[in-house]
C-alpha positions in Angstrom: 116.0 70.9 79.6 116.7 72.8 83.0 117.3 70.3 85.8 115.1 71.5 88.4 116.4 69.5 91.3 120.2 70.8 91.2 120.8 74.8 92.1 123.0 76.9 90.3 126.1 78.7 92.5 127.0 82.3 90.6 130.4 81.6 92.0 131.0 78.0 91.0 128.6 77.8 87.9 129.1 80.7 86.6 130.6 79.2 82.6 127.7 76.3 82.8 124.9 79.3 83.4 126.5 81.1 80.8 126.1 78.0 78.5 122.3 78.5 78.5 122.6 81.9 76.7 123.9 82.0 73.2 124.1 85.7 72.5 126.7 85.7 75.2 129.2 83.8 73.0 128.6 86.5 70.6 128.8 90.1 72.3 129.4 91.7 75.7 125.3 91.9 76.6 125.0 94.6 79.4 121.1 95.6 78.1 119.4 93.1 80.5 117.6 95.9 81.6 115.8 96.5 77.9 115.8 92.6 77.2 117.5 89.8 78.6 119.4 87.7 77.0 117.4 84.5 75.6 117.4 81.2 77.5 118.8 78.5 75.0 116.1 76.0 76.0 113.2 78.6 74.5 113.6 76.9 71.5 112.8 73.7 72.4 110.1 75.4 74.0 108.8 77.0 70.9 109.1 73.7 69.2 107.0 71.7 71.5 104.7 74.5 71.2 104.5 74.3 67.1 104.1 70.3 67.9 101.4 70.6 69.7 99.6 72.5 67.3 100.9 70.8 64.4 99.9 67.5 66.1 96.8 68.1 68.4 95.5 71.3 66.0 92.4 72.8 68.4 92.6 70.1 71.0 95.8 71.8 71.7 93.7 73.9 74.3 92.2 70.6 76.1 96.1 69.2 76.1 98.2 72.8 77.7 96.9 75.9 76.2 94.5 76.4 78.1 96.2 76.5 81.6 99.2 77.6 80.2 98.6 81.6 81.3 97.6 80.0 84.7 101.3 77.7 84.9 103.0 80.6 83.9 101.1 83.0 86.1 101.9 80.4 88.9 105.5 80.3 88.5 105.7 84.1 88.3 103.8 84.4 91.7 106.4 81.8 93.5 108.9 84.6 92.4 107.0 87.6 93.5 105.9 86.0 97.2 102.3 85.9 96.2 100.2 82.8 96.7 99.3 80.6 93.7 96.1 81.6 91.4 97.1 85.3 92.0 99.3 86.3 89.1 97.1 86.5 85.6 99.1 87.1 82.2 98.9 89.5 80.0 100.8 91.4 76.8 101.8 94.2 78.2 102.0 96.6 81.3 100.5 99.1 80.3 97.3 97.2 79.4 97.9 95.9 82.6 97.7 99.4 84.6 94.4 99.7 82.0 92.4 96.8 84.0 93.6 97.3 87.5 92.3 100.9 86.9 88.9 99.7 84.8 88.4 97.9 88.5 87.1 101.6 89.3 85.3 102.9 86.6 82.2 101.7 88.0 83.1 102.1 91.5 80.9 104.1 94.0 84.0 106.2 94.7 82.6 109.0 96.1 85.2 112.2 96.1 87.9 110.0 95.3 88.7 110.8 92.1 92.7 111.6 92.0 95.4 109.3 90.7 99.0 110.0 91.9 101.9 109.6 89.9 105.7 110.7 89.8 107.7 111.4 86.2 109.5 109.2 86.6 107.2 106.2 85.7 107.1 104.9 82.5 105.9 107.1 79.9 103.5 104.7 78.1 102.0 104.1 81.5 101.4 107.9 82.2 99.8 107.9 78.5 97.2 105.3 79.5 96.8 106.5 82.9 96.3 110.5 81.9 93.8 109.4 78.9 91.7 107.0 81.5 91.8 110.3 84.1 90.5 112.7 81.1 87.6 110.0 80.6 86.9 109.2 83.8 87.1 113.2 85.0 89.9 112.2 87.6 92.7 114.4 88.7 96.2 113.3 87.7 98.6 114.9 90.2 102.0 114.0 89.0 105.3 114.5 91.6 108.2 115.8 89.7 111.9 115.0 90.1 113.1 118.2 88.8 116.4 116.4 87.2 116.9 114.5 90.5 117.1 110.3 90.4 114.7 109.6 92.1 112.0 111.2 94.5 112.1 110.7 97.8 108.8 108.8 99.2 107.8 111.7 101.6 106.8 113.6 98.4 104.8 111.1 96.9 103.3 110.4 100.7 102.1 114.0 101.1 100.4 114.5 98.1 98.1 111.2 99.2 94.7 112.5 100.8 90.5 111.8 101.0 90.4 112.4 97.0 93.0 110.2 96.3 91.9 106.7 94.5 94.9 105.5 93.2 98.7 105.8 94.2 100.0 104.3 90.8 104.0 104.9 90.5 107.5 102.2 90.2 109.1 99.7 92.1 112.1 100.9 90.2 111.8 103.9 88.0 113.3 102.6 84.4 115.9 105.4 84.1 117.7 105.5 86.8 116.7 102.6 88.5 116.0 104.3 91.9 113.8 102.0 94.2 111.2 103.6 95.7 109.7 102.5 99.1 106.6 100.9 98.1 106.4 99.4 102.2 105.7 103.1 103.3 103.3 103.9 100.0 101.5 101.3 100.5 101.1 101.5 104.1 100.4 105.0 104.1 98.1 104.5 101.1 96.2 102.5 103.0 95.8 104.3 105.7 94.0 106.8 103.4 91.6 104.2 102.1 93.6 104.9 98.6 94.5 101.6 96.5 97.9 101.0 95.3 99.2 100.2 91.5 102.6 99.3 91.4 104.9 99.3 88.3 107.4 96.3 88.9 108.4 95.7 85.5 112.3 96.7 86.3 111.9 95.0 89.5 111.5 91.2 89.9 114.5 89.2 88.6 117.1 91.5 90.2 115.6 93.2 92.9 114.0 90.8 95.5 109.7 91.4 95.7 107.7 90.1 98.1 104.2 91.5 97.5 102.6 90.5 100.4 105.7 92.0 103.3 105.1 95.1 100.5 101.1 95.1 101.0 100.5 96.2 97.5 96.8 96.1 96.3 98.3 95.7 92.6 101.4 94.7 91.7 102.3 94.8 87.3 105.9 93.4 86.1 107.0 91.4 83.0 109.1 88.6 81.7 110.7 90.4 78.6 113.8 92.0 80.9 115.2 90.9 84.0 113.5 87.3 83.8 114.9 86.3 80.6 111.2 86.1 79.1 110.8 88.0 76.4 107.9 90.1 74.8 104.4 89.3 75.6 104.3 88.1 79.0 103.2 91.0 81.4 101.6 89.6 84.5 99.4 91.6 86.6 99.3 90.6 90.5 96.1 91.7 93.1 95.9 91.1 96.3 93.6 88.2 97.0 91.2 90.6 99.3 90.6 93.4 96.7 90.1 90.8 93.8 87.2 89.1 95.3 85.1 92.4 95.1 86.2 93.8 92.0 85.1 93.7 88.7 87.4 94.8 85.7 85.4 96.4 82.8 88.3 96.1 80.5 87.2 92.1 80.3 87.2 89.4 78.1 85.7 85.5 77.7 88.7 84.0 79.7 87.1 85.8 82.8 83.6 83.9 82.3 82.6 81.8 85.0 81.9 79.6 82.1 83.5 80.5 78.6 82.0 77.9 76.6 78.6 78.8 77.3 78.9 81.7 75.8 76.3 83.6 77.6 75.1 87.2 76.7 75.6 87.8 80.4 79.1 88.4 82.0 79.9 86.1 85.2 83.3 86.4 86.9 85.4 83.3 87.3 87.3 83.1 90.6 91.1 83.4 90.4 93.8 85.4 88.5 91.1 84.5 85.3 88.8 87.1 86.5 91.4 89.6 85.4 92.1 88.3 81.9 90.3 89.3 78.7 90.7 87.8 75.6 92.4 84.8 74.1 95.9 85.0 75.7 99.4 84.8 73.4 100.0 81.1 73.6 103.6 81.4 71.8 104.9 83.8 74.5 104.1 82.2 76.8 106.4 79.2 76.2 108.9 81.4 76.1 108.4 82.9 79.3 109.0 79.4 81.5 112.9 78.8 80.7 114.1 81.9 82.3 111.8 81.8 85.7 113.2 78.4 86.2 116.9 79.4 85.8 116.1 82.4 88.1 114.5 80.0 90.5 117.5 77.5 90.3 119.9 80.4 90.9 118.0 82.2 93.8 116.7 85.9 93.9 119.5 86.7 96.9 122.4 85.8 95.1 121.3 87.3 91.7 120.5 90.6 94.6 124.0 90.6 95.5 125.9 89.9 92.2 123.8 93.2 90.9 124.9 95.3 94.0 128.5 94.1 93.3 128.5 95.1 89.7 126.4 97.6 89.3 129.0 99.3 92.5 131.6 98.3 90.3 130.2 100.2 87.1 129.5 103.3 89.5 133.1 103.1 90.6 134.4 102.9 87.3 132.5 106.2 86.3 133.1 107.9 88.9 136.6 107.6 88.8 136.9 109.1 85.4 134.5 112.2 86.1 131.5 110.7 84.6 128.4 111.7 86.3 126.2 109.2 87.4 122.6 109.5 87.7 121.7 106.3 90.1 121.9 105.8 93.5 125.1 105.1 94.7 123.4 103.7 97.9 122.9 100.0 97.1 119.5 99.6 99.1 118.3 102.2 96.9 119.6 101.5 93.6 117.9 98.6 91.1 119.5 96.6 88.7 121.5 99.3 85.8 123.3 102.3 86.1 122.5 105.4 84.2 126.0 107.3 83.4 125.9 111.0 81.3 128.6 110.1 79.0 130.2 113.1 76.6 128.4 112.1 73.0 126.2 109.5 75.0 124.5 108.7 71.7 127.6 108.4 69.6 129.6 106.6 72.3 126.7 103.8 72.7 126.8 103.6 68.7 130.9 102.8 68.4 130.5 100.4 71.5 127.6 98.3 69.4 130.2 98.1 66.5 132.7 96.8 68.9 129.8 94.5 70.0 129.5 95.5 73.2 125.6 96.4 74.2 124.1 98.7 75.7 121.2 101.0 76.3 120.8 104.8 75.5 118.3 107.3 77.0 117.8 110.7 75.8 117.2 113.2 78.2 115.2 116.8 78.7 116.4 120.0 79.8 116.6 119.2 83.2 117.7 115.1 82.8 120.5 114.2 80.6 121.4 111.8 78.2 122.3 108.8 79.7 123.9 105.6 78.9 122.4 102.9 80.7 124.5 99.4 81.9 122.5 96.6 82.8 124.7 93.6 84.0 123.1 90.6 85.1 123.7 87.1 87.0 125.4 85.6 83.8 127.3 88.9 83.3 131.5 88.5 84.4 133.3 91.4 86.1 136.0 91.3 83.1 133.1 92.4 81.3 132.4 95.4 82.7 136.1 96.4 83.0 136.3 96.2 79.0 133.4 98.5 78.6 135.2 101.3 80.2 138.7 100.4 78.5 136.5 100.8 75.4 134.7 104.1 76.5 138.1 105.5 77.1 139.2 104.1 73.7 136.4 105.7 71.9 136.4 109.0 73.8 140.2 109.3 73.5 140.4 108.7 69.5 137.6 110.4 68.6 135.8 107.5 67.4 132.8 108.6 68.3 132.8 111.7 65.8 131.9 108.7 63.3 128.6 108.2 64.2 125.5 110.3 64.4 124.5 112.1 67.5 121.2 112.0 67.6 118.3 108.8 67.4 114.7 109.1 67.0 114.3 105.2 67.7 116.4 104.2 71.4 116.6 101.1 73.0 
């Protein structure tokens, strides 16, 4: 197990840290910002959960399960800066954005009745969000980027008035990890009387987050990228002053004042329960703790400023060779990957997986191209990232590429 009285230098430690993540003995992972890589001790994890089933069958709940969201929730909000009981689980984001938003649906709102969004957030979360608005006869007003990489927070700021009830857009947008000034959003939102709904899933774990110096109303992230987590472990963060007056109608037993009574009536428990639903997924869940407590044991400042170096590096490297990068090349505003149109994007990411060096691929529109995304990460070395490119010019120059086919229907 993780020794959680002895930090972890990225300087000194770097080959021991490295140590507790198999998949780097076996390729050049630079996808940390699809999946990160898996924490060796997540197996032992898994195992004591199978024991505990195997040996306590359904007193396994009385023994861990049933506080386990709650632990995990716990440890997520001493990452995030937000105060213990705060943080409740859940599967995914998007169902996620779908209770923070169900907090409204039976809401005197008056004429607020407009959500505000940019294209640039996830797609699966502008699915939910424009299906909710179509029941709920809100207005989605969505801020476009028109090909840009990101959208500057004045445009997001003055589309935010009397009708607006939401402000729901990224920390980090996914593609081109821009960071966008949630301070000012949230401030200004505010201001407006409008609540916020932040989408931090490409956020905590590489870019610092402090949700209460942000003063976000909600805050959504996950475990499955930058925290080493994998699938199943969204967590949804509200602000301790909104969540005493609100009610979720997307709800569940877990949120009962009592559970095991198993009144007709709902009652809301207190705490980050009062946002959960149904019985949680216990198995993720133990995979979830190994990587917070190497992030912990590492720091989030130094994990901040081995990204900035490398992620500079991998915009250096592209640059130089004419590739057109579609990040910020200013580090305060740039998250944790780079996005870089490579020639045959598709077919180059293709060759470099045969050559078992991973990464992520992006397919664009008319006015945003297809990108190749790089996500290095706090086990990731520098000689690493100089390979990719000797490859990339390998592939390019040969013609490797012409091998493989230059279009996907499934991406990572």
């Amino acid at each position: 197990m993780i020794d959680p009285n002895t930090d972890w230098s990225l300087e000194k430690d770097l080959d021991h840290i490295r140590k507790n993540f198999p998949i780097l003995d076996k390729c050049v992972y630079l996808i940390s910002n699809s999946l990160g890589a898996v924490p060796l001790q997540v197996r032992e994890a898994l195992d004591q959960f199978y024991t505990i089933w195997a040996e306590e069958g359904v007193t396994a709940w009385e023994k861990e399960w049933w506080l386990l969201s709650q632990k995990v929730g716990n440890r997520v909000a001493s990452l995030i800066g937000a105060e213990e009981n705060t943080v409740a689980m859940m599967t995914n984001a998007t169902l996620c954005h779908w209770v923070a938003l169900s907090t409204q649906f039976s809401s005197d709102n008056g004429a607020r009745n407009k959500v505000v969004m940019t294209d640039h957030d996830f797609p699966s979360v502008i699915y939910a969000v424009a299906k909710i608005c179509s029941f709920m006869d809100w207005e989605l007003d969505i801020v476009q980027s028109r090909g840009r990489p990101g959208i500057e927070v004045d445009e997001i700021l003055k589309r935010v008035d009397e009708k607006t009830l939401f402000v729901a857009t990224s920390h980090v947008y996914f593609k081109s990890a821009y960071i966008q000034d949630v301070f000012r959003i949230a401030q200004h939102a505010r201001s407006n009387g409008a609540l916020t709904l932040i989408d931090g899933y490409h956020a905590p774990g590489t870019v610092p987050v402090d949700v209460k110096e942000l003063g976000v109303d909600f805050y959504i992230g996950g475990c499955l990228k930058w925290l080493c987590g994998g699938p199943g472990n969204a967590f949804l963060y509200v602000r301790p002053e909104c969540r005493e007056t609100l009610e979720p109608l997307l709800t569940g037993w877990l949120a009962h004042k009592n559970p095991f009574a198993f009144s007709q009536e709902m009652e809301y428990t207190e705490g980050a329960y009062k946002l959960m639903s149904g019985t949680p997924p216990i198995s993720c869940l133990y995979t979830a703790m190994a990587g917070l407590e190497i992030i912990q044991k590492i720091g989030k400042r130094p994990i901040r400023q081995k990204s900035i170096e490398q992620t500079g590096m991998l915009i250096a490297n592209a640059s130089g060779r004419g590739f057109p990068v579609h990040t910020p090349v200013e580090k305060e505003k740039r998250g944790g990957a780079v996005s870089i149109g490579l020639p045959y994007a598709h077919q180059v990411k293709q060759a470099l997986i045969r050559k078992k060096v991973k990464v992520d691929f992006r397919k664009g529109t008319d006015e945003d191209p297809d990108v190749v995304r790089v996500g290095p990460h706090f086990y990731t070395k520098d000689e690493e990232i100089e390979l990719l490119f000797h490859l990339i010019d390998k592939i390019l120059a040969s013609g490797e590429y012409k091998k493989f086919a230059s279009k996907s229907e499934l991406v990572t």
